[in-house]
C-alpha positions as protocol buffer text, in pm:
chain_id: "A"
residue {
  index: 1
  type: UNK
  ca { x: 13496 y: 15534 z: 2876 }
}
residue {
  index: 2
  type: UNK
  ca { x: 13408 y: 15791 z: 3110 }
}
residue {
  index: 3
  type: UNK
  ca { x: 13326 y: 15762 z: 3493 }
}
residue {
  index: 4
  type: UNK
  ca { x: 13228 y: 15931 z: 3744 }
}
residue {
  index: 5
  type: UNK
  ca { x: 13504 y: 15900 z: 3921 }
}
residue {
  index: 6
  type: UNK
  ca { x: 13752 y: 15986 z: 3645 }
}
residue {
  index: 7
  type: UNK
  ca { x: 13928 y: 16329 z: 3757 }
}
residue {
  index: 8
  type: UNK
  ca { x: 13814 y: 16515 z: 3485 }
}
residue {
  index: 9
  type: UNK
  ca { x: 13544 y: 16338 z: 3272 }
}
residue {
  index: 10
  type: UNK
  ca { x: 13567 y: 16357 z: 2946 }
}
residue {
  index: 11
  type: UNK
  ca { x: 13174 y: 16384 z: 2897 }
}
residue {
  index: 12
  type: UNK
  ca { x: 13031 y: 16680 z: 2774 }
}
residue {
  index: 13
  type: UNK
  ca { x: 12887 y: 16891 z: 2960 }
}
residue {
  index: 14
  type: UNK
  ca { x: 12486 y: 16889 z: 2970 }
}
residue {
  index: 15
  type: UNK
  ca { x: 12359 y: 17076 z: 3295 }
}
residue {
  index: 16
  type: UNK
  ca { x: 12061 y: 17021 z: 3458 }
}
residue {
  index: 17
  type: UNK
  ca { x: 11906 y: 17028 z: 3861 }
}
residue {
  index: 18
  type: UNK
  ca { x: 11721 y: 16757 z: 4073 }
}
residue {
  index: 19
  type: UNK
  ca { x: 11529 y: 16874 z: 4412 }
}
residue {
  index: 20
  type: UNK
  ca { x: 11670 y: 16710 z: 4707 }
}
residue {
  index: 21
  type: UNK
  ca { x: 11277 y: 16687 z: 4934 }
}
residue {
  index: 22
  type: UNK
  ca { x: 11366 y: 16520 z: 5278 }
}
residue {
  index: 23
  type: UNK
  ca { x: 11153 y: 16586 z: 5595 }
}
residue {
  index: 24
  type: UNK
  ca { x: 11310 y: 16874 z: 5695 }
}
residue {
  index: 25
  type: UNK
  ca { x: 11514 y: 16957 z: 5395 }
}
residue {
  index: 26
  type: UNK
  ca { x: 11441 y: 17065 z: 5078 }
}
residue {
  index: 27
  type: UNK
  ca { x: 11708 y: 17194 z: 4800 }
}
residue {
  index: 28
  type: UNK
  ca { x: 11714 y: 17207 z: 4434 }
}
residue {
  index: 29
  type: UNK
  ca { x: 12093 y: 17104 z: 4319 }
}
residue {
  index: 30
  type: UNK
  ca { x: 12247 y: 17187 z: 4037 }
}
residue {
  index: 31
  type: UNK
  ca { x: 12355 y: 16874 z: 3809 }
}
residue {
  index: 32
  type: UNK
  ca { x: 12578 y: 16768 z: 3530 }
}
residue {
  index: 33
  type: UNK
  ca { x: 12682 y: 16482 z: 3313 }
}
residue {
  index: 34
  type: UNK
  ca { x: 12966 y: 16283 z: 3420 }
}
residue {
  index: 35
  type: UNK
  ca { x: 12898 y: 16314 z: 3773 }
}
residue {
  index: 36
  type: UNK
  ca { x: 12715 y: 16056 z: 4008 }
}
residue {
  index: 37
  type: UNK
  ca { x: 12373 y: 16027 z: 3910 }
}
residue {
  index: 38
  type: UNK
  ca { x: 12342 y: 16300 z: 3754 }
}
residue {
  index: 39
  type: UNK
  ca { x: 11921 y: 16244 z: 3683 }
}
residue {
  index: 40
  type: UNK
  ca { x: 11808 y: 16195 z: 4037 }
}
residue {
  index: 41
  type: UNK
  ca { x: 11910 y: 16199 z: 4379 }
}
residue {
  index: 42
  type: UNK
  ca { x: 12027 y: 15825 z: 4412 }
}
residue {
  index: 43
  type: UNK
  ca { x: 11768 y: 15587 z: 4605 }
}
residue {
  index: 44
  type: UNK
  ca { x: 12077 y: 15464 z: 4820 }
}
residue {
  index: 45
  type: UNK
  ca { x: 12216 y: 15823 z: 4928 }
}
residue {
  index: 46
  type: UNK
  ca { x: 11843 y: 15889 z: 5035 }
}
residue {
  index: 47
  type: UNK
  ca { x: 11823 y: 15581 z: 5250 }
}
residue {
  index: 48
  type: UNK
  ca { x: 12129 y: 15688 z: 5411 }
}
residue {
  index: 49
  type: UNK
  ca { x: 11976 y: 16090 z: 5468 }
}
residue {
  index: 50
  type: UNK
  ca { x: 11664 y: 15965 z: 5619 }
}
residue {
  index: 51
  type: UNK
  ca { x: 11822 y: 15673 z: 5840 }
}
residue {
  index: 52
  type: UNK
  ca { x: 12127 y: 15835 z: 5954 }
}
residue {
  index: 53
  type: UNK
  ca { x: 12110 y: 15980 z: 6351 }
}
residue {
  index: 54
  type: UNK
  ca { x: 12168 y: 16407 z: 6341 }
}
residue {
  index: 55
  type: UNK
  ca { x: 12611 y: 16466 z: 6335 }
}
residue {
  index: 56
  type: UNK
  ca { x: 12782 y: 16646 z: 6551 }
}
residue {
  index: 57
  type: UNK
  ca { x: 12701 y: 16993 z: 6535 }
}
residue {
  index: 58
  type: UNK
  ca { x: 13010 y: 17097 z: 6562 }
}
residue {
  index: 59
  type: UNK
  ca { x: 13431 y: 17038 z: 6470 }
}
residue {
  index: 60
  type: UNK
  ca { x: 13513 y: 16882 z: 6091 }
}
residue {
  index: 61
  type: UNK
  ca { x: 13228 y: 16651 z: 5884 }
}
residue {
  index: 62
  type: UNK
  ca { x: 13330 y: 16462 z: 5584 }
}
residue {
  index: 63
  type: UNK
  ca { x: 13135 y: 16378 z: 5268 }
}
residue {
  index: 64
  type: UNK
  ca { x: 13328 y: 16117 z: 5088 }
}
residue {
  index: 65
  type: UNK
  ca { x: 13287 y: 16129 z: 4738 }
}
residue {
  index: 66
  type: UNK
  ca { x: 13068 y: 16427 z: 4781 }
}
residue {
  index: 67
  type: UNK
  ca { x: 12893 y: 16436 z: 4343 }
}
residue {
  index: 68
  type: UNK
  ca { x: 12699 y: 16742 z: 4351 }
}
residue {
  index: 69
  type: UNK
  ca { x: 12643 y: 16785 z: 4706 }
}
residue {
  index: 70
  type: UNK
  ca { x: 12332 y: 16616 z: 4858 }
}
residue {
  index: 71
  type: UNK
  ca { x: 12525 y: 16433 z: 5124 }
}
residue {
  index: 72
  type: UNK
  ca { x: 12756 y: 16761 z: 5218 }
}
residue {
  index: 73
  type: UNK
  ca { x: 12469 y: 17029 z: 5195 }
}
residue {
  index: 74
  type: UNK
  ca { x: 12213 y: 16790 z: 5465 }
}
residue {
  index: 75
  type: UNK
  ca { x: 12500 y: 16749 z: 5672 }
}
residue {
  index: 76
  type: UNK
  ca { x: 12607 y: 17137 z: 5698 }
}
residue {
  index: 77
  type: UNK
  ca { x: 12179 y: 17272 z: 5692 }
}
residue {
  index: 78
  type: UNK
  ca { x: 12147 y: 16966 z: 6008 }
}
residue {
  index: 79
  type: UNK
  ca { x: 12510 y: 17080 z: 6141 }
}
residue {
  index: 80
  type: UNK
  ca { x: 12499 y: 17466 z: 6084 }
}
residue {
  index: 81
  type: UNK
  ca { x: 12821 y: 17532 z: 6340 }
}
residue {
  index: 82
  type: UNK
  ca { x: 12996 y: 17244 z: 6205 }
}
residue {
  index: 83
  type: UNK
  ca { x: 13264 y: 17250 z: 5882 }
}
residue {
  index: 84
  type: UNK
  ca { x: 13164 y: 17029 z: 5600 }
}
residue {
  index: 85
  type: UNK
  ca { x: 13423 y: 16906 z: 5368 }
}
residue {
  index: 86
  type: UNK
  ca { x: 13320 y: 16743 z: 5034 }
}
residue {
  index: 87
  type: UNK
  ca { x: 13559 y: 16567 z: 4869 }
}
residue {
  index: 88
  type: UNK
  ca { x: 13550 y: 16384 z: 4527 }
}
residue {
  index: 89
  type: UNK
  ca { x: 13815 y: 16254 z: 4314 }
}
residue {
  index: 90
  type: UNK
  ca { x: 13602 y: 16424 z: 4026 }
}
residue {
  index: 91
  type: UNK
  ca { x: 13652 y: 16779 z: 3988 }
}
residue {
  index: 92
  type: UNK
  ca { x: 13284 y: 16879 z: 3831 }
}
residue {
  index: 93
  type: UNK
  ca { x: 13166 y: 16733 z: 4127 }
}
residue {
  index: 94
  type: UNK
  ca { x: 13396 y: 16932 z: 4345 }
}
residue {
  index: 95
  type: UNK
  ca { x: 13206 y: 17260 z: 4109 }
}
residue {
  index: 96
  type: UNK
  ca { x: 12899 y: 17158 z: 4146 }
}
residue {
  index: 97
  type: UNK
  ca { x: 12925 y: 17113 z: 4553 }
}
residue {
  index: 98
  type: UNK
  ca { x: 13096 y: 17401 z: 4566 }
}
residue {
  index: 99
  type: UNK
  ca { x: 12815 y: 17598 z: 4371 }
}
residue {
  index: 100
  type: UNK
  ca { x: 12505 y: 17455 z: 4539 }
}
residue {
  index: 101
  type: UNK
  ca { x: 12633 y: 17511 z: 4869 }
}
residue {
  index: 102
  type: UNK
  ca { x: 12690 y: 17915 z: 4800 }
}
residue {
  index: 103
  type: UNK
  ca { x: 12319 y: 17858 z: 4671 }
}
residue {
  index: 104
  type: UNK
  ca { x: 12186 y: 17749 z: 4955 }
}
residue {
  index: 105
  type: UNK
  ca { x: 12386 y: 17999 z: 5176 }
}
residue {
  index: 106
  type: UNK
  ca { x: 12560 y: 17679 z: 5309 }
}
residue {
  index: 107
  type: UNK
  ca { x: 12891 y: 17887 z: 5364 }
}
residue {
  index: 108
  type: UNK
  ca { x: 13066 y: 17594 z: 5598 }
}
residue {
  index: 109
  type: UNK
  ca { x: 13109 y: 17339 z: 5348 }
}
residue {
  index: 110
  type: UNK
  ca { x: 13474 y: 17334 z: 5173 }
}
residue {
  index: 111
  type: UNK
  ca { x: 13431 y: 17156 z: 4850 }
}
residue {
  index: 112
  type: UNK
  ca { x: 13783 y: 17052 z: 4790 }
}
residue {
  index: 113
  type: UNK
  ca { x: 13936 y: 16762 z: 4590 }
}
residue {
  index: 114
  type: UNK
  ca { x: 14045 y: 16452 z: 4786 }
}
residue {
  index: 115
  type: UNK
  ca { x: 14383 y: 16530 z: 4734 }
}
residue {
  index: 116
  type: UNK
  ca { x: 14374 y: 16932 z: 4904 }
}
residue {
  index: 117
  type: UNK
  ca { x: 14230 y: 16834 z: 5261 }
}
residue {
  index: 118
  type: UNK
  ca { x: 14509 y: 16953 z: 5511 }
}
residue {
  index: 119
  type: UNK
  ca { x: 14680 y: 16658 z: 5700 }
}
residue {
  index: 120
  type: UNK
  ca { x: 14568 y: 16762 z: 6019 }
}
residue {
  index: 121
  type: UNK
  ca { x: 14203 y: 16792 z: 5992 }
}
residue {
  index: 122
  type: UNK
  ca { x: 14078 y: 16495 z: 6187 }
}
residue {
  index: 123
  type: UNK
  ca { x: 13647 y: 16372 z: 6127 }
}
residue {
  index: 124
  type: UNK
  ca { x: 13397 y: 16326 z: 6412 }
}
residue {
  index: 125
  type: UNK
  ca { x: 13163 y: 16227 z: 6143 }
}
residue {
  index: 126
  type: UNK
  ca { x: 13206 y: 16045 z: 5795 }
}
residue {
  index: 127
  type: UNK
  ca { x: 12909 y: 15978 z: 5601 }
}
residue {
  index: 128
  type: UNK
  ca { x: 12940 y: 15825 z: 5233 }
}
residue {
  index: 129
  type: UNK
  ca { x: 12772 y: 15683 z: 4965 }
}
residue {
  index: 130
  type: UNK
  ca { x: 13117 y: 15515 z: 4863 }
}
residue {
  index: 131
  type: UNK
  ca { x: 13203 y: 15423 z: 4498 }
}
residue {
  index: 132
  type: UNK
  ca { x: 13150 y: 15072 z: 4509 }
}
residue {
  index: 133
  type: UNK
  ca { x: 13237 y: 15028 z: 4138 }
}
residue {
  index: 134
  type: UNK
  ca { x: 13595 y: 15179 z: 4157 }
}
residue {
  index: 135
  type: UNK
  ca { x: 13660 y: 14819 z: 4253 }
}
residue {
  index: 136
  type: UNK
  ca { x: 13736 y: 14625 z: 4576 }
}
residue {
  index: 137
  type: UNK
  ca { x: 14132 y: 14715 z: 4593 }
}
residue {
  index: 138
  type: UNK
  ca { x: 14041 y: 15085 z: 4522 }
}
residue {
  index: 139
  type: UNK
  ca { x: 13728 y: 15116 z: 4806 }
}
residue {
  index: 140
  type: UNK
  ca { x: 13990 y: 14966 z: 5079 }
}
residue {
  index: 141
  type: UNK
  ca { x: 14248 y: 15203 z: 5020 }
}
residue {
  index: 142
  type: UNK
  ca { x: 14050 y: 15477 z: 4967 }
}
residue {
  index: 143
  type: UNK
  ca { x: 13821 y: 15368 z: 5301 }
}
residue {
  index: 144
  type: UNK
  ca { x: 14135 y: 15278 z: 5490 }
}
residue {
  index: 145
  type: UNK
  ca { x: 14262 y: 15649 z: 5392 }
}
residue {
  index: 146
  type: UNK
  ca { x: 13994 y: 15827 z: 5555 }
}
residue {
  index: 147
  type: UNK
  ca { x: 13837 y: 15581 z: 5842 }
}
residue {
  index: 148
  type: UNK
  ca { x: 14209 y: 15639 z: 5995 }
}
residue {
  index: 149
  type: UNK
  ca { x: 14101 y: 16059 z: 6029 }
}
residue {
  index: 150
  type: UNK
  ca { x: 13774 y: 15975 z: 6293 }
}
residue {
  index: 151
  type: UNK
  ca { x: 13836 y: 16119 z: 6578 }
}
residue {
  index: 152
  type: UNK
  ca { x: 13858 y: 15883 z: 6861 }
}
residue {
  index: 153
  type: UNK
  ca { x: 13466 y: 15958 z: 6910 }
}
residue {
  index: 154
  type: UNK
  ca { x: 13427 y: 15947 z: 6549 }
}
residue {
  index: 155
  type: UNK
  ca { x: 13143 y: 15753 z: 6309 }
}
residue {
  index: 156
  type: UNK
  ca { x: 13138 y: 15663 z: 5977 }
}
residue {
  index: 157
  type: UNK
  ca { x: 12787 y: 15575 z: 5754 }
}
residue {
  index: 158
  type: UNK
  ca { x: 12799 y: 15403 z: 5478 }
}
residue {
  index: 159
  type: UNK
  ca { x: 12529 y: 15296 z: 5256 }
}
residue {
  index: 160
  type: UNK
  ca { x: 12593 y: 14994 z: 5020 }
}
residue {
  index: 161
  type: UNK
  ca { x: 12380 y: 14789 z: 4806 }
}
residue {
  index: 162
  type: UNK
  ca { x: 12345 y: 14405 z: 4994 }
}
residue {
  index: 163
  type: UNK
  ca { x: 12385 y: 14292 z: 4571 }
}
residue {
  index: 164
  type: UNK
  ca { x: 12674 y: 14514 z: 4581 }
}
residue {
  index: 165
  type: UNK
  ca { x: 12872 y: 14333 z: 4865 }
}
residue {
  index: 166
  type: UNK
  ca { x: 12756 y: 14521 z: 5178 }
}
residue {
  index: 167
  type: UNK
  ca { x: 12824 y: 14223 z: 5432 }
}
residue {
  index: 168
  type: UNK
  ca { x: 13126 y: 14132 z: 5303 }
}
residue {
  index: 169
  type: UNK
  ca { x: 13217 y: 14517 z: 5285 }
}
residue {
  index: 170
  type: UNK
  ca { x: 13110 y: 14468 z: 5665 }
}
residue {
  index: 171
  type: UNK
  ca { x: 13346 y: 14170 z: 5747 }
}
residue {
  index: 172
  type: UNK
  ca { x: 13633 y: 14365 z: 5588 }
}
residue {
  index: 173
  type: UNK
  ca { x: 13591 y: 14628 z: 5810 }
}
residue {
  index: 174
  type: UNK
  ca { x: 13593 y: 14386 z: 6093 }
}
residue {
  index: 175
  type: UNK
  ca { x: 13938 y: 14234 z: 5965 }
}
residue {
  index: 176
  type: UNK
  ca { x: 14070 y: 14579 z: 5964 }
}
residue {
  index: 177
  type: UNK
  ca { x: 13990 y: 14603 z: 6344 }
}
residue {
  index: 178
  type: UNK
  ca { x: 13687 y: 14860 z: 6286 }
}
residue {
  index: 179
  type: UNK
  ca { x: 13391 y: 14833 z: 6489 }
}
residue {
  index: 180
  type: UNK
  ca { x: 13145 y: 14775 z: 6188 }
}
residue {
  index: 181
  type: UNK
  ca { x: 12788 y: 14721 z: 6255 }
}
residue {
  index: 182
  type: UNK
  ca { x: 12435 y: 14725 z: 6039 }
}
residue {
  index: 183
  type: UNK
  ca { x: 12290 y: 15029 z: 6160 }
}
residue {
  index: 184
  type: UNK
  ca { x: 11985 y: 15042 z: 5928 }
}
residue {
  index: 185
  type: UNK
  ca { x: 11839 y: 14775 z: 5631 }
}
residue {
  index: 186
  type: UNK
  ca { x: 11604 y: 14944 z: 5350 }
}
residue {
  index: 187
  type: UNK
  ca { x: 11531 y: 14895 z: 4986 }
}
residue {
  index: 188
  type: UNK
  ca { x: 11814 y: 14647 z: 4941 }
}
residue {
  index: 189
  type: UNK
  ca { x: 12061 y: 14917 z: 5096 }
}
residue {
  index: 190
  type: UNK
  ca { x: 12242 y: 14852 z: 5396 }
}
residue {
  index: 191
  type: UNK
  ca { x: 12368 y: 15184 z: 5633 }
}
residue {
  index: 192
  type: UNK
  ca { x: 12682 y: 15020 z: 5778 }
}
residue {
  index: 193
  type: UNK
  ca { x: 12775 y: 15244 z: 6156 }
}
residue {
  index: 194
  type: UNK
  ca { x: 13139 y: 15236 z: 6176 }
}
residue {
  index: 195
  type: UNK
  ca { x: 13363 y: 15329 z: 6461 }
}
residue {
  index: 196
  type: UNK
  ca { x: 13724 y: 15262 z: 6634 }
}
């Protein structure tokens, strides 16, 4: 069975566009199957755009688990000075990122898979929309590999369904000696802040 987090997903291909509308934002993206919601921009990813404070507006941003770009293009159009990386596992998503952002004349975002961001780039911002559904094990290590690249000033966002074990998500994060606190509650989302 196909994800959207396989590397390459077997899916065929059937393209199509959504329009990204945010109060000061508004893109149409270019879509495809086997990507993350591929139909509409996702309710939680738009909690997480219209709660999140402005990033930094300038050094190294991070999308994890970027899809087609939503996440990547608001942060580069708030950021404009900044370097946006958006990285998926998936590498249609990594396309499709990569595409929209020439579209929109977005030129500082590096769509790049996870696995071809250079060692020493370190994040003053993360923001995600994480895959929940790669499993616990998976979301740790994958969480633990990039949380470690803030930068001592550094903050991570990350929405998560409350069904789809935000708090305990939170606690987690505690354990791991993160500072992780509820930053925003909407729609049965949950924007976890998360710091050093």
């Amino acid at each position: 069975m196909a994800h959207y987090f396989s590397e390459q997903p077997k899916t065929a291909s059937r393209p199509g566009s959504v329009d990204l509308v945010l109060p000061d934002l508004h893109l149409r993206l270019e879509t495809d199957s086997g990507v993350f919601s591929p139909e509409r921009v996702d309710v939680g990813t738009r909690v997480l755009l219209e709660s999140v404070p402005p990033p930094p507006q300038e050094g190294d941003l991070l999308d994890l688990g970027c899809g087609y770009g939503p996440i990547a293009l608001t942060m580069a159009s708030r950021a404009p000075d900044a370097t946006v990386w958006a990285v998926d596992v998936n590498r249609r998503s990594v396309e499709l990122t990569a595409r929209n952002a020439q579209a929109a004349r977005l030129y500082k975002v590096r769509s790049v898979h996870v696995d071809e961001v250079p060692d020493d780039v370190k994040f003053r911002a993360i923001w995600s929309n994480p895959a929940i559904r790669i499993g616990k094990q998976a979301l740790h290590e994958m969480l633990t590999r990039w949380l470690t690249r803030l930068t001592p000033d550094g903050v991570a966002y990350l929405v998560v369904q409350k069904h789809l074990g935000s708090d305990s998500l939170q606690r987690w994060l505690g354990e791991q000696g993160w500072q992780a606190s509820r930053e925003a509650s909407r729609a049965a989302y949950r924007i976890l802040k998360v710091t050093r």
